[in-house]
Each structure stands twice: as structure tokens, then as C-alpha cells.
C-alpha positions in Angstrom: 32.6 0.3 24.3 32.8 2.4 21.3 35.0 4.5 19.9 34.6 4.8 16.1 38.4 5.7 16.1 38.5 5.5 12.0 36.0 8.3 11.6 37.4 10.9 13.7 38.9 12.0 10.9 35.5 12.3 9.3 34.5 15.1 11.9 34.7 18.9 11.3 35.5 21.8 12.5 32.6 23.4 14.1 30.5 20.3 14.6 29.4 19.1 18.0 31.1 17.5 21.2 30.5 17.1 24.7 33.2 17.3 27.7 36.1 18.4 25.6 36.7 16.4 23.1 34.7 13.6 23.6 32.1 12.6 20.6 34.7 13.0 17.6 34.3 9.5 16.4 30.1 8.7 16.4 29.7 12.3 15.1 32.0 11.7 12.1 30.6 8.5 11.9 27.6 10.3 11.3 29.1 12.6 9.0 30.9 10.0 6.1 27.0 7.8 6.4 26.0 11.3 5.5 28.2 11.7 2.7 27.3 8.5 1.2 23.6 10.2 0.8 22.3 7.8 3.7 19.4 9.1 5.3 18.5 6.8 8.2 20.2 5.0 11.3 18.9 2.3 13.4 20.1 1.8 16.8 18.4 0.0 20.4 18.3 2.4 23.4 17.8 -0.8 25.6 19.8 -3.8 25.0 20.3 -5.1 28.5 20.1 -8.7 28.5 20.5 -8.5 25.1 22.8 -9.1 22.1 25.3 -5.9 22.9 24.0 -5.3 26.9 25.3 -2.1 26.9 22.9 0.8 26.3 20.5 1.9 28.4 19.3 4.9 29.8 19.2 4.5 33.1 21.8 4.9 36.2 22.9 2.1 36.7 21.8 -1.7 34.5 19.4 -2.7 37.4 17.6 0.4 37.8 14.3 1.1 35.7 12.8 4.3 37.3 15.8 6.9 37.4 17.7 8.6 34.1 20.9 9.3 33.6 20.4 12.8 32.5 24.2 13.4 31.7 24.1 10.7 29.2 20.7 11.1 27.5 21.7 14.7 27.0 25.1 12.7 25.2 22.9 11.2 23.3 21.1 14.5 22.4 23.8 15.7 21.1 24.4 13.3 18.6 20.5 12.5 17.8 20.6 16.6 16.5 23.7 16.0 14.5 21.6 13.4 13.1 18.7 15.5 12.1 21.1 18.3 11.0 22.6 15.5 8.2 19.3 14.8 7.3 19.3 11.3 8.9 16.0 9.5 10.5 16.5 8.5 14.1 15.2 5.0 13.7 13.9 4.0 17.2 14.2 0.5 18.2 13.0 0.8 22.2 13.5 -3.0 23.4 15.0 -6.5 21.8 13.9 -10.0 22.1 16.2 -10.6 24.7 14.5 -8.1 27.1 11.1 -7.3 25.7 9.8 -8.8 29.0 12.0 -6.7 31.0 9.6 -3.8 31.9 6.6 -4.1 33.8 6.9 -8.1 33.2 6.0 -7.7 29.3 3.1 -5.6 30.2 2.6 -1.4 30.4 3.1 -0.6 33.7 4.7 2.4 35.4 8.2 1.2 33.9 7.4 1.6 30.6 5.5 4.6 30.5 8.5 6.5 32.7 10.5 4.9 29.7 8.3 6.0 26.8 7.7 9.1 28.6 11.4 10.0 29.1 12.2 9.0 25.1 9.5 11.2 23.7 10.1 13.8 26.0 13.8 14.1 25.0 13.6 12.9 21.5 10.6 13.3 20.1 11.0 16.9 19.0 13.4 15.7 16.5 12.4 16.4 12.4 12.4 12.7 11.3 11.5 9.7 14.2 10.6 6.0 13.5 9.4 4.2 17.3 10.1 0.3 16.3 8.0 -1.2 20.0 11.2 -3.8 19.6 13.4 -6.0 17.6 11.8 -9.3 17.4 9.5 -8.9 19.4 7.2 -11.5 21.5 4.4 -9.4 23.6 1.1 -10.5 22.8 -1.2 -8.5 19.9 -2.7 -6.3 23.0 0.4 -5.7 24.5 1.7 -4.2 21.2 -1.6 -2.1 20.8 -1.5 -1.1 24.4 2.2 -0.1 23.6 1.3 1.9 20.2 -1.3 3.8 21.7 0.1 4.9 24.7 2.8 6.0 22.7 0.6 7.9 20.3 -0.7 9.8 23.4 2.2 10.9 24.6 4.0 12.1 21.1 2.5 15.3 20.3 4.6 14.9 16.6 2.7 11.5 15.7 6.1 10.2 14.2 5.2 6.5 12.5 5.0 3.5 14.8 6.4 0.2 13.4 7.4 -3.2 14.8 10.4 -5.9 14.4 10.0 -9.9 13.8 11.2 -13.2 14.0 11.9 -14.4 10.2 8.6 -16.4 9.1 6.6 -14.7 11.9 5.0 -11.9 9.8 1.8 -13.1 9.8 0.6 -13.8 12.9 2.1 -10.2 14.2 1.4 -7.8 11.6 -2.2 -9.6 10.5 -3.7 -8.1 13.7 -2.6 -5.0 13.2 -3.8 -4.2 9.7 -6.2 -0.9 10.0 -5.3 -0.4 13.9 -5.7 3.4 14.0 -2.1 3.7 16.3 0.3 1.5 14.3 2.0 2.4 10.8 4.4 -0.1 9.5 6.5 -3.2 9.1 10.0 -3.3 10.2 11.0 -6.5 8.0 13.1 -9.5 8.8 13.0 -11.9 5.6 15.0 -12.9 3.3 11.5 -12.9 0.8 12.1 -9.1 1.0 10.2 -8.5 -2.6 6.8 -10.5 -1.9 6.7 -9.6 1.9 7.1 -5.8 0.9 4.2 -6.6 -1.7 2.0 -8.3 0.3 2.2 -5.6 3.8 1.6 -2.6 1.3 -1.1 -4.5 0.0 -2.6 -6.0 3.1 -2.8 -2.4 4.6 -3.7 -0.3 1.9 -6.9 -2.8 1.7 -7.5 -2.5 5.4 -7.9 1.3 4.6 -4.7 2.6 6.3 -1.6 2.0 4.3 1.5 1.4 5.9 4.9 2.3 5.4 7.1 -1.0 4.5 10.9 -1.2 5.3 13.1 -3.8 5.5 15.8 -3.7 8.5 17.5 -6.9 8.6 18.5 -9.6 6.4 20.0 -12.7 7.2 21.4 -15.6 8.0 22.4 -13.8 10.6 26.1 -14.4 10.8 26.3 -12.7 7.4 24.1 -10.0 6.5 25.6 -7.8 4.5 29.0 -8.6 4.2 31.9 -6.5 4.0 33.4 -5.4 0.5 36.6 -7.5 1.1 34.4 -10.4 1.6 31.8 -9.5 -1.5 32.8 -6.4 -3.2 30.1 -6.3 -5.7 27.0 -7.6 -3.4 25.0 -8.7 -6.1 22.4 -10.6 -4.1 22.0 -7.7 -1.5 21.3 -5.3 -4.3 19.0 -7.6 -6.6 16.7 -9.4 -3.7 16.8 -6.9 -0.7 17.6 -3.1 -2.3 15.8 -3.3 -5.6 13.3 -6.0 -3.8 12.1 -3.9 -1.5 11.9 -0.6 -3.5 10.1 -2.2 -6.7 7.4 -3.5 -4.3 6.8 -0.2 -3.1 8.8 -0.3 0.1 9.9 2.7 2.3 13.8 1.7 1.9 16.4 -0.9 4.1 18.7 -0.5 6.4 22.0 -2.6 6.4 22.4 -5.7 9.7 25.9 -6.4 9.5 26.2 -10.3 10.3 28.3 -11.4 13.2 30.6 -13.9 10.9 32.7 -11.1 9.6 34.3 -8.4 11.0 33.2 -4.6 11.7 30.0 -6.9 12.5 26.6 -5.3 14.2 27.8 -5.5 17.4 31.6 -4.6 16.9 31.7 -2.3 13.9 34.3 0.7 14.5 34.1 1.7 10.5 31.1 2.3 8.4 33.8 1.8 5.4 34.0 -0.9 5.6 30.5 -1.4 3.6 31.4 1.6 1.7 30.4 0.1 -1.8 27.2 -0.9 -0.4 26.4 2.7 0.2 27.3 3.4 -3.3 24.7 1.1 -4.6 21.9 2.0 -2.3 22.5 5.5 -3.4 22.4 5.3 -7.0 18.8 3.3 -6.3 17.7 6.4 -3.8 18.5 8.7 -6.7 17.0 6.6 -9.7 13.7 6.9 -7.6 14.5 10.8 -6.7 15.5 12.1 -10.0 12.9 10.0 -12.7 9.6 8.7 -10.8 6.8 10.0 -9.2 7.3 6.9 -6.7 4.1 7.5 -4.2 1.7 7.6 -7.1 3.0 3.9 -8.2 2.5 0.8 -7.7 3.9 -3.1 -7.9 2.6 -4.3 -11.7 4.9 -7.7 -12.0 2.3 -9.5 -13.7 2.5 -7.3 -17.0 6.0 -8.2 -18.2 6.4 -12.0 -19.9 9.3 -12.9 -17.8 8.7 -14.3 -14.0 11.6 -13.1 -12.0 11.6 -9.5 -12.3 10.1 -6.2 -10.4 7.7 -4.0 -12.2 6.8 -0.7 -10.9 4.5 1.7 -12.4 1.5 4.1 -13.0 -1.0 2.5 -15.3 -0.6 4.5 -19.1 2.1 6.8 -18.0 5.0 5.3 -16.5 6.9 2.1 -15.5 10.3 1.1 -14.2 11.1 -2.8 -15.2 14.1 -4.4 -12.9 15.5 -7.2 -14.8 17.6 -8.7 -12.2 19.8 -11.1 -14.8 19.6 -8.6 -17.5 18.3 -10.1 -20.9 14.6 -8.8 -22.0 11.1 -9.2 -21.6 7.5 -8.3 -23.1 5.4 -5.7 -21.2 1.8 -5.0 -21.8 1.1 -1.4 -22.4 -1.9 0.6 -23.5 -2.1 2.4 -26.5 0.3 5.2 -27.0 3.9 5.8 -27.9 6.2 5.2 -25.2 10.2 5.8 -25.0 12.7 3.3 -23.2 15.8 4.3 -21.5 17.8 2.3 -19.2 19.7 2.9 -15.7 22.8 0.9 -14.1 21.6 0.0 -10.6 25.8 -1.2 -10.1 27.7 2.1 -11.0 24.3 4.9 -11.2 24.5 7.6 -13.7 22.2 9.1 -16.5 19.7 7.0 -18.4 21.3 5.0 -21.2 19.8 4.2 -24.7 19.7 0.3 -25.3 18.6 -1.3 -28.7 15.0 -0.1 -28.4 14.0 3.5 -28.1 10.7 3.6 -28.6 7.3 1.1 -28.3 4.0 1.6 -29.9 1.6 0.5 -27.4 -2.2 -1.6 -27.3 -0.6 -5.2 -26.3 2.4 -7.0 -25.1 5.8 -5.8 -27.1 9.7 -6.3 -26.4 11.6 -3.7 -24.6 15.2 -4.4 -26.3 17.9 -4.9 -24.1 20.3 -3.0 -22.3 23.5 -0.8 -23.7 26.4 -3.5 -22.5 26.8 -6.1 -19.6 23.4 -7.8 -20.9 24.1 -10.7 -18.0 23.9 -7.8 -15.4 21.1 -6.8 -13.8 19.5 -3.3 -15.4 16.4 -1.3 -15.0 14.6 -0.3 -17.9 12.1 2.9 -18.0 9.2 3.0 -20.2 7.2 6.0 -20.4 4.8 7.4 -22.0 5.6 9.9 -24.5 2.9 12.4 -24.8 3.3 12.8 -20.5 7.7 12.6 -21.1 6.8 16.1 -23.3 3.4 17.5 -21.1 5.5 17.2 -18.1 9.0 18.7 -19.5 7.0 22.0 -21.6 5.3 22.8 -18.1 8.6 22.5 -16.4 10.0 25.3 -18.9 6.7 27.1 -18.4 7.6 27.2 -14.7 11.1 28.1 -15.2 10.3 31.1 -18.0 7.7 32.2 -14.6 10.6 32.0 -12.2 12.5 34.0 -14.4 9.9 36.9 -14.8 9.2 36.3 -11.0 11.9 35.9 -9.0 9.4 36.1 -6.3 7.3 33.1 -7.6 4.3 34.9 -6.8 3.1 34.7 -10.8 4.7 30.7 -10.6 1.9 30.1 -7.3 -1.0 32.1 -9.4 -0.5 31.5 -13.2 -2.5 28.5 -14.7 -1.0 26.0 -16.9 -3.4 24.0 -19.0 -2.8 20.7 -19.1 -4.0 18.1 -22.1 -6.2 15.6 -19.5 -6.5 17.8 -16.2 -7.7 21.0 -17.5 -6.6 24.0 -15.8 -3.9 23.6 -12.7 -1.0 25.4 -11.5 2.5 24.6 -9.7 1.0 23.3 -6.5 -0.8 20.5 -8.8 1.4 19.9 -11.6 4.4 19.2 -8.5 1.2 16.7 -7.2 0.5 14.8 -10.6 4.5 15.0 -11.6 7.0 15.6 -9.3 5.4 14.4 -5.9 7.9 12.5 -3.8 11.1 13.2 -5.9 12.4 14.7 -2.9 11.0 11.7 -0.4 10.8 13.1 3.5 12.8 10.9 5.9 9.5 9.3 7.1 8.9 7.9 3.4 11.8 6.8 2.2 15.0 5.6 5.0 17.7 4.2 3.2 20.8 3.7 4.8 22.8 1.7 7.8 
């Protein structure tokens, strides 16, 4: 029913197909999301009865116990393109629609073939996310039942998640908090910042954090629209990107609403959100290139101003997103601290605004931003003593390198650091520079 005709021309020479020909299209679908620096696609292997009711992975739409081999080795094919693009094969088993549809709702012989079958074929793959369903309605033991069996079966222990109904976070996710065989949110709000907030909060205080993404936004005939219709997405980037990100989320992934074309169900060409890519790339490499993003947390409450995100690591670091531009107070310890800013519309290097530099022990202004002061900007404060630590035992590193081109005196020489005494590359990338390069299972921004 597809045929992603306007991406063919996105496909190379070299890269995959499957009897003749066929394949062009999805793969150089795959190819330009690729291009854009998106690293994760979400897609139903079940929709019968559902919205699209047109994938499945059996023989024929009313059997449940035999494969269609031919085509699950089809979608092979494209599921390694993925992984060779660096692109998370985001999961999602069942829908609302047909969440009953196996074994009445329950885990019979159905559903294990199923889980059985997908695991067997896909779960090899670097980067995996099994969502149990969108919107799903099976009762809490159900669920667990679900997550567990699946656990047994994937010898890789990719993260398990789970989709809801809008407003139906509670009663789904509460009962999973701390469950040893369950690992995440898969988020339908439109209350993307405190949801994200309050899951990664919830779990980390039932002693097994979770990873927190956000997968749909609605109303649902919109979405995310596409640039004709909203070329600069403002509320998409302010509530949802930079939302879920400043809360401490694992990333989004774009629903395309069913009131506009190139919609969820019909969409031939990924361009058509093409500036939407742009955006959620320059936040996926303002995270990459200048925070240490695992070791932080959400701090909103120590900025004067009520409406924007606050990320940080107490004394050392903190990212401010003012979503309407302007200022704001934050309360920092003592210490001298620098501020630079970043464009969350167009990207690019840090920017200097009308303050460069804070004296800290209280609350004090952080200037504002370099031009477009009504926009929305993101301001980084850090402290400076760590700014200088951090960048003389990077050139420490790099004069090692240099005399080592085998790193072998980089893995063995000690650095002494003001504060953690004597460490070496392994910790100084843990203290500084962990998860600037996020794996797929951390971070999945993309379509």
C-alpha cells in the first residue's frame, strides 16, 4: 500500500533490495531520516483491525499460527538497513484496535508463537525498543505476563515500554513502577514536560529508573503538522522537543495527524516535515556536543521565572530553556560561572548574550539572549573552575594521543584532578563526557 515513490531517489548504489528492484523507496526513506541525524523509527507489526489494517506477519489476515517467511525476511532487510543508519527499531507489537486479538487479550499459544517469531528474527538487531502496544487496554497482569515472557525469550534484554490513552498514565504506568521486566513510558500527552518529570521521577524512587519518551502528540488529526501548514513549529519544539528533553526524557518521535496530508497512515515523503527534523537535530546535538546529560537532572524550581525548563548538575552545570526568550534569576552556589547561549530554531555554536559571566552564593540574572529576545533560547551556565578542569585534561589527553598513537599511555597515565584525586581517561570520559555520544537505547529522536 506503500510505495515511498519520492525517496527512491534517496537510495544508493550498493544499498539493499529484494526481488529485483523492489525496496528502493522504504530503504531511501530510510536513508534521507538518516541524513537528517534521526536515529529512531516507530512502526506496528500488527495493525489488523486497526487504524492502517495492513501489516501483519502472518499468511493470510485470519491466520495467527503460520509466518509468512518471504515477507518477514522483507522486513529483515530493511530492519538491518535500519541498524546500519544507526536507527532504533522502535517495536510497537499490537494497537488498541486489536490488543484483544491474540489469545482473547491473554498469553496464550498465539502470542508466544508471535513474540517468539519477533524476537527470534529481530531481536539480534544493535538497537530494539518492544512497546507491548499502542494504547493499550490489557489488564496490569496481562501486561506483566506480557513483559516477562518477553524478557525470557530475548537473550539481548532490549528495553520494554508501553503506549497509552491521553490522561491514562496513571493508572497503567503506577503499577509498573519497580517491576523487575518493564523499562519505560511510551508517552501520549500533550503535558509532555511534567509527565516526563514525574515518570523519571516516579521510577527512579521505585529503585529502577526508566527510560521516558514521548511518541505521540495530539489532537490527533494534527500532530505534527507539515511545514506548508506550520513552517516554524514553534509549539512542537517549545512543549514537546525541548519538553521532553529538559525533563530528562529519552527523546520523541513525530505522529503525523490525520487532518493534513503525508498523514500517519498515508505519508509517501518524510519531507514533508523536513524542517522538523532540522529542529530536533540541532536539540540532539546541543545535548551531544555541551552536557553530560545522564548525570543531570530537572532543577525548574531554581530559576525566578515559572514557565521555563531547567536542567542541571548541582555546582557544575545547567542548561535554562526560556521558551519566550526574555530572562530570569537562577540560584547558584558559590563560584564563578560563565553564560553562553544556543538557538534551539536554526542550531549552531554557543552565542555570547549581555552577560558573560555570574558570581555565584544566591539568586542572580542571566542577561539575555544575542537577538530575537521574544524567541525562545537556551542559556548555559557553567561553572568555571570545571569549564577549565575539564578542557586542560582534554589537552592532556590529546598531547597522550599524540605521543601514543596506540593510546596505551592515554588508558594508563593518571591525571590529577582538583576534587577527585587521581583518575584516568576511563573516569574523566565518566565524570565529563558520559553520554555525549547517547546509544540508541538512551536517546531516540526521530520519526
Amino acid at each position: 500500500m506503500h510505495r515511498y515513490a519520492p525517496h527512491v531517489q534517496d537510495w544508493n548504489e550498493g544499498d539493499p533490495t529484494w526481488q529485483g528492484d523492489k525496496g528502493k523507496g522504504i530503504i531511501g526513506a530510510v536513508n534521507y531520516l538518516a541524513s537528517e541525524d534521526m536515529n529512531s523509527i516507530y512502526f506496528l507489526t500488527h495493525n489488523l483491525q486497526g487504524d492502517g489494517q495492513e501489516v501483519f506477519p502472518w499468511t493470510n489476515p485470519d491466520e495467527r499460527l503460520r509466518f509468512d517467511i518471504s515477507k518477514l525476511d522483507q522486513w529483515d532487510v530493511v530492519f538491518d538497513h535500519m541498524n546500519t543508519q544507526g536507527i532504533q527499531l522502535h517495536v510497537v507489537t499490537q494497537e488498541t484496535e486489536n490488543d484483544q486479538d491474540l489469545d482473547g487479550g491473554a498469553l496464550g499459544v498465539e502470542r508466544k508463537l508471535y513474540y517468539r517469531e519477533l524476537i527470534a528474527r529481530f531481536g539480534h538487531h544493535l538497537a530494539v525498543n518492544w512497546n507491548l502496544g499502542e494504547e493499550k487496554t490489557n489488564t496490569n497482569q496481562q501486561r506483566q505476563d506480557f513483559a516477562s515472557h518477553i524478557r525470557e525469550l530475548d537473550p539481548y534484554d532490549h528495553q520494554i515500554v508501553v503506549h497509552t490513552y491521553p490522561g491514562q498514565q496513571d493508572p497503567i504506568y503506577t503499577p509498573l513502577l519497580g517491576f523487575e521486566d518493564f523499562e519505560g513510558t511510551s508517552l501520549q500527552t500533550n503535558s509532555t514536560h511534567q509527565q516526563t518529570k514525574t515518570w523519571v521521577e516516579q521510577s527512579a524512587a521505585a529503585n529502577r529508573p526508566w527510560i521516558v519518551t514521548l511518541d505521540e502528540i495530539g489532537p490527533a488529526n494534527t500532530g505534527v503538522k507539515p511545514d506548508a501548514n506550520d513552517p516554524n513549529h514553534d509549539e512542537v519544539r517549545k512543549s514537546h522537543l525541548w519538553g521532553n528533553l529538559m525533563a530528562g526524557g529519552a527523546g520523541v518521535e513525530w505522529y503525523f495527524g490525520y487532518g493534513y496530508p503525508d498523514n500517519d497512515l498515508d505519508a509517501e515523503n518524510w519531507r514533508s516535515r523536513d524542517l522538523m527534523w532540522d529542529q530536533t537535530r540541532h536539540a540532539l546535538e546541543f545535548f551531544q556536543d555541551h552536557l553530560p546529560f545522564p548525570q543531570m537532572q530537572s532543577m525548574d524550581e531554581i530559576t525566578s521565572v515559572n514557565n521555563d525548563y531547567v536542567f542541571g548538575k548541582a555546582g557544575e552545570i545547567y542548561a535554562v530553556y526560556l521558551p519566550n526568550g526574555g530572562t530570569t534569576n537562577i540560584d547558584l552556589p558559590s563560584g564563578a560561572f560563565t553564560v553562553q547561549w544556543y538557538n534551539p530554531r536554526t542550531g549552531g555554536e554557543l552565542q555570547t548574550g549581555t552577560v558573560t559571566d555570574l558570581t555565584g552564593g544566591g539568586s542572580v540574572g542571566i542577561g539575555q539572549a544575542p537577538g530575537d529576545r521574544s524567541q525562545d533560547w537556551v542559556a548555559l551556565v557553567q561553572n568555571h573552575a570545571v569549564a577549565l578542569m575539564a578542557s586542560s585534561m582534554v589537552s592532556e589527553t590529546l598531547d597522550l594521543v599524540i605521543l601514543d598513537p596506540n593510546l596505551a599511555a592515554v588508558e594508563s597515565a593518571g591525571v590529577t584532578v582538583p576534587g577527585l584525586g587521581e583518575t584516568n581517561l576511563e573516569g574523566f570520559e565518566d565524570h565529563y563526557l558520559g553520554g555525549l555520544q547517547p546509544n540508541l537505547d538512551q536517546l531516540s529522536l526521530g520519526f
